[in-house]
C-alpha positions as CSV (number, residue, x, y, z in Angstrom):
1,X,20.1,-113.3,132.1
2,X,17.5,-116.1,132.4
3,X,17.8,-118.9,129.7
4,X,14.2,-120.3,128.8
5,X,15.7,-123.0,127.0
6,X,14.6,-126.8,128.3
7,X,17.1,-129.5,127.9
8,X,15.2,-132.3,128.6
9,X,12.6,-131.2,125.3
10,X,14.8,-132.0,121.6
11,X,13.8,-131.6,117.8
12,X,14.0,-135.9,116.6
13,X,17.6,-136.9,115.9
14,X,19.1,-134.7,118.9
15,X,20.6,-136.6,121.4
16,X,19.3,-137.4,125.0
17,X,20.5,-134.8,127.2
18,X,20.5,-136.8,130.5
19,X,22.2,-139.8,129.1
20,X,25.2,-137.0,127.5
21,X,25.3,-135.4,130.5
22,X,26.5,-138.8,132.3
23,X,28.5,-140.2,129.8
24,X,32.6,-140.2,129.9
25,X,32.6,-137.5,126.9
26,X,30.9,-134.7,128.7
27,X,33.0,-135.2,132.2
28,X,36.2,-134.7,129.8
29,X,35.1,-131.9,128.4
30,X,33.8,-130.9,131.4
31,X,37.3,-131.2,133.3
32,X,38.5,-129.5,130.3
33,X,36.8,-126.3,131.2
34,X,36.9,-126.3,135.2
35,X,40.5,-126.5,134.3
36,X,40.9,-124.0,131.9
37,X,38.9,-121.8,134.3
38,X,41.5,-122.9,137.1
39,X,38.1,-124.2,138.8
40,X,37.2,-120.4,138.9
41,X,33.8,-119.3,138.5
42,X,34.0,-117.7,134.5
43,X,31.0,-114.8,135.2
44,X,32.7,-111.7,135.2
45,X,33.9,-110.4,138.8
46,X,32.9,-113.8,140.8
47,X,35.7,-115.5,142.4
48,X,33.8,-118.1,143.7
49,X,34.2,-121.7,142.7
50,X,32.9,-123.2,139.7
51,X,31.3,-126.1,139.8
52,X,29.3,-126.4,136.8
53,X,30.0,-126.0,133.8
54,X,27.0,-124.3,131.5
55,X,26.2,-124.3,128.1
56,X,26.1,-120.8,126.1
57,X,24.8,-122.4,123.5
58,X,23.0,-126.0,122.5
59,X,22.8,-126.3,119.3
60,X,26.0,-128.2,119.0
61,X,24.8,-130.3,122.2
62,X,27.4,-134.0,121.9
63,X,30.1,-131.8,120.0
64,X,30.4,-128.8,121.5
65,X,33.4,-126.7,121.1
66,X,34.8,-125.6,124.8
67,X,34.2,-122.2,123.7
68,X,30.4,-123.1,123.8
69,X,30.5,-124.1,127.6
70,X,31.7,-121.9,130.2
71,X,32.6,-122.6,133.9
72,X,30.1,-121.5,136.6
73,X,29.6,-121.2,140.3
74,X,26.5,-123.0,141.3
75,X,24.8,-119.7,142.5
76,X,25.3,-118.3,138.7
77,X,24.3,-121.6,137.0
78,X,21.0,-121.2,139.0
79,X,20.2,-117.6,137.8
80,X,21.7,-118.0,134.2
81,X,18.4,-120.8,134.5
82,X,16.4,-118.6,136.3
83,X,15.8,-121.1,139.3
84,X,14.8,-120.2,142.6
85,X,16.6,-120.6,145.2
């Protein structure tokens, strides 16, 4: 699955992306996740260790429910974005 979504691009009134991704709100809710995932990566048959945490969706980017993020290895962050490796 390859998300063609760019975070750094927003509609006005969204929120900057780099600034939430470094601020104390997102590592909570970030620890929130790798926890619940028991630092476990969340794609389906991977037991490797997750340390991302990806978005499934943004449109709730800054108050996002933890249903809406997901806890990924770094391997399966890179394909969900379709990065090369």
């Amino acid at each position: 699955m390859v998300v063609d979504f760019n975070p750094r691009i927003y509609q006005p009134g969204h929120i900057d992306y780099g600034s939430y991704m470094k601020s104390a709100e997102w590592f909570h809710k970030r620890t929130l996740v790798l926890i619940r995932a028991e630092w476990i990566c969340e794609v389906r048959w991977c037991l490797n260790l997750a340390q991302d945490v990806h978005h499934l969706t943004y449109d709730r980017l800054g108050n996002e429910k933890l249903e809406d993020l997901k806890a990924v290895c770094r391997w399966h962050h890179t394909l969900i974005h379709g990065r090369k490796f």
